[in-house]
C-alpha positions in Angstrom: 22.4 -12.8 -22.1 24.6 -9.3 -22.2 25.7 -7.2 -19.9 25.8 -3.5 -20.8 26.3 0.2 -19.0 24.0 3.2 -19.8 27.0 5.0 -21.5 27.0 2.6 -24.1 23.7 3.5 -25.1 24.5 7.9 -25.0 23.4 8.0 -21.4 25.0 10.9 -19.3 25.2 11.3 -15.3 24.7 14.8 -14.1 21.2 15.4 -13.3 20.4 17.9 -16.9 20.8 15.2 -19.9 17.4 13.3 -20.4 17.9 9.5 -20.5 14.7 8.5 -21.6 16.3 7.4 -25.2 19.1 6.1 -23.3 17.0 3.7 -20.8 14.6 2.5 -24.3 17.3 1.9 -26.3 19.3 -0.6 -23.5 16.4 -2.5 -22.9 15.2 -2.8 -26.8 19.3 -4.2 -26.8 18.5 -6.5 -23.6 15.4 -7.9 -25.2 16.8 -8.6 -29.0 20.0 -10.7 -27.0 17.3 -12.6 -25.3 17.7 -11.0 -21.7 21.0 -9.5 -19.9 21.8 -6.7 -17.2 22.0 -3.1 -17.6 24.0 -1.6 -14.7 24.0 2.2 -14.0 27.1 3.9 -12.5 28.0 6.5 -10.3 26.1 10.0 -10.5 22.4 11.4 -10.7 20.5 10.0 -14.1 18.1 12.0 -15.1 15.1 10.2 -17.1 11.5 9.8 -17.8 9.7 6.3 -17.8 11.6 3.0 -17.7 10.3 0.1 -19.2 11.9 -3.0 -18.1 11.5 -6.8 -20.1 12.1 -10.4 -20.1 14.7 -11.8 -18.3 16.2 -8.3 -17.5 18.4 -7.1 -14.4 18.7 -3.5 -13.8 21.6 -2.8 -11.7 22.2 0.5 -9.8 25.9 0.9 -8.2 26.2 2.6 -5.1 26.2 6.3 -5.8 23.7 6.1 -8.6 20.9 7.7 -8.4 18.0 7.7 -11.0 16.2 11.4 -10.8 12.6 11.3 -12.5 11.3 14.3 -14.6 8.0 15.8 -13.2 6.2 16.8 -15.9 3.1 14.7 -15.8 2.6 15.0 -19.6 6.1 12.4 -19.8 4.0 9.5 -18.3 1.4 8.6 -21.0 -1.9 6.7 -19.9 -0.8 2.8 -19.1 -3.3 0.0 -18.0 -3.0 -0.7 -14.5 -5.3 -0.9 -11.2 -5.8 2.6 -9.4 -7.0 2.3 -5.9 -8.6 -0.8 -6.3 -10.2 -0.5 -10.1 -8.9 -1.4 -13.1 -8.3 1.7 -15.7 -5.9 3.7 -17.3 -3.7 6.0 -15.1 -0.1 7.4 -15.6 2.7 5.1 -16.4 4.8 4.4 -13.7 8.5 5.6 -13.6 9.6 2.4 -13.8 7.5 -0.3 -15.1 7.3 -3.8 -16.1 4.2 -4.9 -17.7 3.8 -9.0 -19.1 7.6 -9.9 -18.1 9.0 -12.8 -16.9 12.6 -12.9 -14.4 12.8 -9.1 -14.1 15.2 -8.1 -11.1 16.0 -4.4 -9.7 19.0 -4.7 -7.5 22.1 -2.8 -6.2 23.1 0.0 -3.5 21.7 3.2 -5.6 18.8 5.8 -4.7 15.4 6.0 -6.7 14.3 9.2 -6.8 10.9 9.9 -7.3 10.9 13.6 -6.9 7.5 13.5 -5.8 7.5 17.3 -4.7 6.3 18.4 -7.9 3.2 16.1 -8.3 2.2 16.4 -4.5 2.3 20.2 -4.7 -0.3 19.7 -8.0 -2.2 17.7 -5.4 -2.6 20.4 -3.2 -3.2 23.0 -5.6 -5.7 20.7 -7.2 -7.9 20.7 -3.8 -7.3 24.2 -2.5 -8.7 25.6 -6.3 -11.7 22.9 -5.5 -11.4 21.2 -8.8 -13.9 18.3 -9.3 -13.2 17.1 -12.9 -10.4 16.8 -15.4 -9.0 19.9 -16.4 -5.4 19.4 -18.4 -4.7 17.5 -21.1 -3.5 14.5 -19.4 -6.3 14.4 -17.3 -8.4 14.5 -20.2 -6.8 11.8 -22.0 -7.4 9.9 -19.0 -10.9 10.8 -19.0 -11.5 9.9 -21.8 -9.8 6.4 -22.0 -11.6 5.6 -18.3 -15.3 5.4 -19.4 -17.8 5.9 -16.3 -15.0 7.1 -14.0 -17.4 9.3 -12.3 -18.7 6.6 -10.4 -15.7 4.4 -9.7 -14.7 3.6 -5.8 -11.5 5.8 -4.9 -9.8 5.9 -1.4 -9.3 10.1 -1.8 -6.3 9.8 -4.2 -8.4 11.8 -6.6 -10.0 9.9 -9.1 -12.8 12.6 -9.7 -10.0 15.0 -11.4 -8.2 11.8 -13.3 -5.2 13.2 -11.9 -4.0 9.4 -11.4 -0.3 10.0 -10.9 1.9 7.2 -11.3 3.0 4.7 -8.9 7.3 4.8 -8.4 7.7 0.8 -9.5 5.5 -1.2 -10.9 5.0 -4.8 -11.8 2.1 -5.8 -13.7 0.8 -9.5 -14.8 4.5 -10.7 -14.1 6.2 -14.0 -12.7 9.5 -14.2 -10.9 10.0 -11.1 -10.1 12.9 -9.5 -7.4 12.7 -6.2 -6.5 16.1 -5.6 -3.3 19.0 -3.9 -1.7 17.7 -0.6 -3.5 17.2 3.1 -1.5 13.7 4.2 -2.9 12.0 7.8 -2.1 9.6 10.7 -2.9 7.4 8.4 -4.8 4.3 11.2 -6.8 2.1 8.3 -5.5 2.2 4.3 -4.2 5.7 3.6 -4.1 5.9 -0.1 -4.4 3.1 -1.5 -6.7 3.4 -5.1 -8.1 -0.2 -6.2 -9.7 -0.8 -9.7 -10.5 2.5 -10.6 -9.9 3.5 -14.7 -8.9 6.6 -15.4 -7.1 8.0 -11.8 -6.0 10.3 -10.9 -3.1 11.1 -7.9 -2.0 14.4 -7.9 0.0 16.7 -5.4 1.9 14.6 -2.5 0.5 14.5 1.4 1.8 11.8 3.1 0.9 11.0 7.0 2.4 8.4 9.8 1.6 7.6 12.4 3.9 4.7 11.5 6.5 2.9 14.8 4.9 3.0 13.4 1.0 -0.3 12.2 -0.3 -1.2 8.7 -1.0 2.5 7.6 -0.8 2.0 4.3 0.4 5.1 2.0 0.6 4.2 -1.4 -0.6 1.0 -2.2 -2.1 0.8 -6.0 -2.8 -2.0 -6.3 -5.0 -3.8 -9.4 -6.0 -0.3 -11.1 -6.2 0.3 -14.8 -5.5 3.2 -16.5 -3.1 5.5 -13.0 -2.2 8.1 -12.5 0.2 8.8 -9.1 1.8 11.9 -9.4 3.9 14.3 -7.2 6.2 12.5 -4.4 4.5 12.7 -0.8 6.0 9.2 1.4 5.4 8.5 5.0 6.6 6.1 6.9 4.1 2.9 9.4 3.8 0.5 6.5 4.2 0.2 2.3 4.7 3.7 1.0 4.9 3.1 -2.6 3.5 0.1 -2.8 2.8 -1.8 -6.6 0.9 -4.6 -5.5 -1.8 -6.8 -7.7 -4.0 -9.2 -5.1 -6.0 -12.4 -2.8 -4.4 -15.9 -3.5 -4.8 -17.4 -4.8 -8.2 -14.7 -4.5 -10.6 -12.0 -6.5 -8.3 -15.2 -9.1 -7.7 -15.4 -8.8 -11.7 -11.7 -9.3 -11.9 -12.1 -12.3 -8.8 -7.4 -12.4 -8.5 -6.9 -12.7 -4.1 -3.3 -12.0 -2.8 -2.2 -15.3 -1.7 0.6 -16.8 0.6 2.3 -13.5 1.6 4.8 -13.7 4.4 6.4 -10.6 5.9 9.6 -11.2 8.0 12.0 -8.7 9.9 10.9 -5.3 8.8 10.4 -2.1 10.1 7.6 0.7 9.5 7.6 3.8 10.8 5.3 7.3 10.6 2.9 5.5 8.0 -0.7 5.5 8.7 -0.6 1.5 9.3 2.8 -0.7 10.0 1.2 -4.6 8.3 -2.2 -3.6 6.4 -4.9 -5.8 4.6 -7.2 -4.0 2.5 -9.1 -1.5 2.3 -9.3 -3.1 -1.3 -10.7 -6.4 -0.4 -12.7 -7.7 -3.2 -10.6 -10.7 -4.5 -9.9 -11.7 -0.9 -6.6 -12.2 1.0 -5.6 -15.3 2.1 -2.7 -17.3 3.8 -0.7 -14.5 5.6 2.0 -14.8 7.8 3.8 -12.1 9.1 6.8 -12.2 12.0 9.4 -10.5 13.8 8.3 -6.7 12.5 9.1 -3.5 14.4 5.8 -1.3 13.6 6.2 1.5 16.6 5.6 5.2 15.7 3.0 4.4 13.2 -0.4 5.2 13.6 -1.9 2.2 13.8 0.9 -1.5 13.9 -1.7 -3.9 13.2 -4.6 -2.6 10.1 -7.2 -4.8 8.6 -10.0 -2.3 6.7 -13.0 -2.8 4.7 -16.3 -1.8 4.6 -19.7 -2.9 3.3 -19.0 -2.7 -0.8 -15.7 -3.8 -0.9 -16.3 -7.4 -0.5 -13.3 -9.9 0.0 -12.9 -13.3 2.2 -9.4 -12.5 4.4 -8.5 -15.3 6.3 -5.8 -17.5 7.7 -3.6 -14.6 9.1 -1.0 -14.8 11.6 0.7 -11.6 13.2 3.3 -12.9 15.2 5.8 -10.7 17.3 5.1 -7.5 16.6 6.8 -4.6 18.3 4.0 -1.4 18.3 5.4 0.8 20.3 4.2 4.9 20.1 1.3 3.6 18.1 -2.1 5.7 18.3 -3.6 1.8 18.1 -1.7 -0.9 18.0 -4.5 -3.2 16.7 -7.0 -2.1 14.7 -9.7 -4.3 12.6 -12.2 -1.7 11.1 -15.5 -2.7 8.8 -16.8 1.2 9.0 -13.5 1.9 6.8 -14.8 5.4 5.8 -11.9 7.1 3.3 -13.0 8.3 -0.3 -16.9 8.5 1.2 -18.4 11.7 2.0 -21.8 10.6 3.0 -21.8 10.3 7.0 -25.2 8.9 7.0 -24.5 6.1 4.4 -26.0 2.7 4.8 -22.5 1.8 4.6 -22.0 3.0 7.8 -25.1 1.4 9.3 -25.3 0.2 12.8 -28.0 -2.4 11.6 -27.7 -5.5 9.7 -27.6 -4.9 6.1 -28.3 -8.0 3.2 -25.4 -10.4 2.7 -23.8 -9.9 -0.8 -21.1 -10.7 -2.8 -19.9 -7.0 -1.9 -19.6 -8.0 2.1 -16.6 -8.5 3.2 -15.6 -10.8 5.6 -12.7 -11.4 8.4 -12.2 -14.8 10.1 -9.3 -17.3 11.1 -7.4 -14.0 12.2 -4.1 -15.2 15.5 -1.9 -12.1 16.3 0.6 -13.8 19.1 3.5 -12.3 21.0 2.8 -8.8 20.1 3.3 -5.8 22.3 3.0 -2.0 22.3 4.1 1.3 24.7 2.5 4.0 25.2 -0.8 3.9 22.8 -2.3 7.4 22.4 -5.9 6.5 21.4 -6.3 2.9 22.2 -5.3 -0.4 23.4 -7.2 -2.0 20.5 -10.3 -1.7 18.0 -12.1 -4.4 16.9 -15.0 -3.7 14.7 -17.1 -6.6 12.2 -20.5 -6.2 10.7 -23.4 -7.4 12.5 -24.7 -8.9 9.3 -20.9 -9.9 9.1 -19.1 -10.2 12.4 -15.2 -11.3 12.7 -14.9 -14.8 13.6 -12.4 -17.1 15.2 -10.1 -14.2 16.2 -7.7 -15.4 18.5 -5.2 -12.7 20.4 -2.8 -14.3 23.0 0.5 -13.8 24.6 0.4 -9.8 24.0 0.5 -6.7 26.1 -0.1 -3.2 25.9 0.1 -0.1 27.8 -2.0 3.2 26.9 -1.1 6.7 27.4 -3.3 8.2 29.1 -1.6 11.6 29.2 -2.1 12.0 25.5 -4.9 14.1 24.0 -5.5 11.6 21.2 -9.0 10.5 21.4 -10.2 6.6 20.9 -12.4 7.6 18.2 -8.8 8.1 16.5 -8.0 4.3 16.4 -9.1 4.1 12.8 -10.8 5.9 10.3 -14.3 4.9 10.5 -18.4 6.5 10.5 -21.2 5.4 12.1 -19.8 4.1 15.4 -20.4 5.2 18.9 -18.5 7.4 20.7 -16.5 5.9 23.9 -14.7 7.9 25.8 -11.9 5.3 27.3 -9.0 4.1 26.1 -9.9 0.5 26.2 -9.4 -2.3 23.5 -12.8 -2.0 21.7 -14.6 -5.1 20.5 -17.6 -5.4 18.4 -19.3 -7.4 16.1 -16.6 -10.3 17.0 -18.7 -12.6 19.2 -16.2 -15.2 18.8 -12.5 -13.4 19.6 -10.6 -15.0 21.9 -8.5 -13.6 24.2 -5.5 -15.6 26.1 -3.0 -14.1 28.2 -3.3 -10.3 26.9 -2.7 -8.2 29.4 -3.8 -3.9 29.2 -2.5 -1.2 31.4 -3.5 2.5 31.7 -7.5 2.5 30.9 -9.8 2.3 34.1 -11.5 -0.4 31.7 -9.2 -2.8 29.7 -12.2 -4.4 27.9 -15.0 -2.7 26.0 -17.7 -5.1 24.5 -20.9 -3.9 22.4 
């Protein structure tokens, strides 16, 4: 095992020199010695993509920051999942791919610079582009056979613009990801895919509310993780529990298992703790605690729809502050993002034939939780009636609405097909069985709304 700097290898701080060569050439060094640490000093690092290896620590010192080039073209096509399906997409800024005991660790700042690649975004949609246009997205076409009809959340799958996630892990063991300042990420910050035995520890991650698809951590298909004293406030789902969307993560059959999620706080993202809406593998044996979720949109998110398919059970939510929340709980099965079609059978009121692509909730406790001030709701509950949520037991939690605010119920979740209602109840249906112990609701003229 060494231990090396960047400037042994030619690297220079500043923010102009291009460390690509600099970053490759450590860890080639780093995996001939058998493993070892490369720490990174003092001053802005400009680079492309970082490929970590076995038994590897990269170390950034307090003042360090590593600055990402932009230019998609510098991110070649990778094998990865992308919103839920396995393809090729851009490699990742930093990436470790079939590695065992890789570690990221120290006081610097990860800058994403995702600026660049969320103004493409936008250009992308205000031009109306519907299919690959530049060369990368061409490559990408062409290596992603069939693309045309792969499931997508809205991230753009249609243009193969599949920008690259910040960090990611892929088909690794023993991974520790902590103590690092992370931000601007071009798309999911956080990504570890098929990973067993990761923690994520003392972690800030930050991307403006307004970026695209920046989720912060998306756990996907991994087995026994840890995501402590973490600190979350992104564009999208803060941390967020994944196992693969519709038929390809059925094909692929990996479930996130035996997460738990202690002492961290979300803010701004669209959920605080979120399972899904890529189901298909299942997500089992959750356990999160002592969380501060308020001024997200929703605390609480568990999303799927009919397609997705997935068996999430044995989940406790335990203590969870949701203050300034539009919902502070909310269980939707009329998950509607990356659909255009309104009048779907998807979306159908009526029960639909039970397949392997149904998804299913049950064995769900949130206890001790409590939320100010909700804008939209008090709480939405939604199963399938094919498919309703069973044994769902909420006790010991209270929550007051705001009924000055605007916000409308029907902006609990993101959902088609339902019903309008009018009050800012907490909204059950489909969930015959849901119990509810000691929960007390102030504001609506209604606290309960069953259908």
């Amino acid at each position: 095992m060494i231990e090396v700097n960047i400037k042994d290898f030619g690297g220079k701080s500043g923010g102009t020199f291009d460390n690509t060569n600099s970053f490759k050439a450590a860890f080639e060094e780093i995996s001939k010695n058998g493993g070892g640490k490369l720490t990174v000093g003092t001053g802005i690092w400009l680079t492309g993509p970082i490929d970590l290896v076995d038994n590897s620590t990269l170390e950034l010192s307090e003042g360090a920051e590593l600055s990402f080039l932009t230019d998609p073209s510098e991110y070649p096509p990778a094998f990865t999942r992308w919103e839920g399906v396995e393809c090729y997409a851009m490699h990742s800024l930093i990436r470790a791919s079939d590695c065992k005991n890789v570690t990221v660790t120290g006081k610097g700042l990860i800058n994403g610079n995702g600026s660049d690649w969320w103004g493409i975004v936008k250009a992308k949609k205000t031009a109306g582009q519907s299919k690959p246009m530049a060369s990368y997205e061409l490559a990408l076409a062409e290596l992603n056979p069939g693309y045309e009809n792969q499931a997508g959340g809205g991230g753009g799958r249609e243009t193969q613009f599949l920008r690259p996630s910040l960090i990611e892990f892929i088909n690794c063991q023993h991974v520790t990801l902590e103590g690092v300042h992370i931000k601007n990420s071009p798309f999911w910050t956080v990504h570890p895919l098929y990973v067993d035995d990761l923690v994520l520890r003392d972690l800030k991650i930050e991307n403006p509310y307004s970026a695209p698809n920046t989720d912060g951590i998306d756990v996907d298909s991994c087995t026994n993780v840890q995501i402590l004293n973490c600190f979350v406030a992104v564009g999208d789902d803060g941390i967020c529990l994944k196992s693969g969307s519709g038929p390809d993560g059925i094909r692929v059959n990996r479930p996130t298992v035996n997460v738990t999620i202690k002492d961290c706080t979300v803010r701004f993202a669209h959920g605080g703790i979120v399972l899904g809406s890529e189901t298909a593998a299942g997500i089992q044996h959750v356990h999160a605690e002592n969380c501060d979720l308020s001024g997200t949109d929703r605390g609480i998110r568990i999303k799927s729809r009919r397609g997705r398919g997935g068996d999430l059970y044995d989940i406790e939510l335990k203590n969870l502050v949701m203050d300034d929340t539009l919902c502070p709980i909310a269980m939707n099965m009329y998950y509607k993002c990356g659909i255009t079609d309104t009048k779907s059978p998807l979306f159908s009121l009526e029960k639909q034939p039970v397949t392997s692509e149904t998804p299913r909730i049950h064995d769900v406790k949130i206890i001790g939780c409590r939320g100010k001030n909700c804008k939209a709701s008090a709480g939405f509950i939604v199963g399938l009636p094919e498919m309703p949520i069973d044994n769902l037991e909420i006790r010991d939690c209270h929550f007051t609405t705001d009924e000055s605010s605007d916000r409308s119920p029907m902006e609990s979740d993101m959902f088609y097909g339902l019903p309008e209602v009018t009050v800012k109840s907490f909204r059950v249906r489909n969930a015959p069985g849901a119990k509810f112990e000691n929960v007390t609701i102030d504001g609506p003229k209604e606290t309960f709304i069953y259908e």
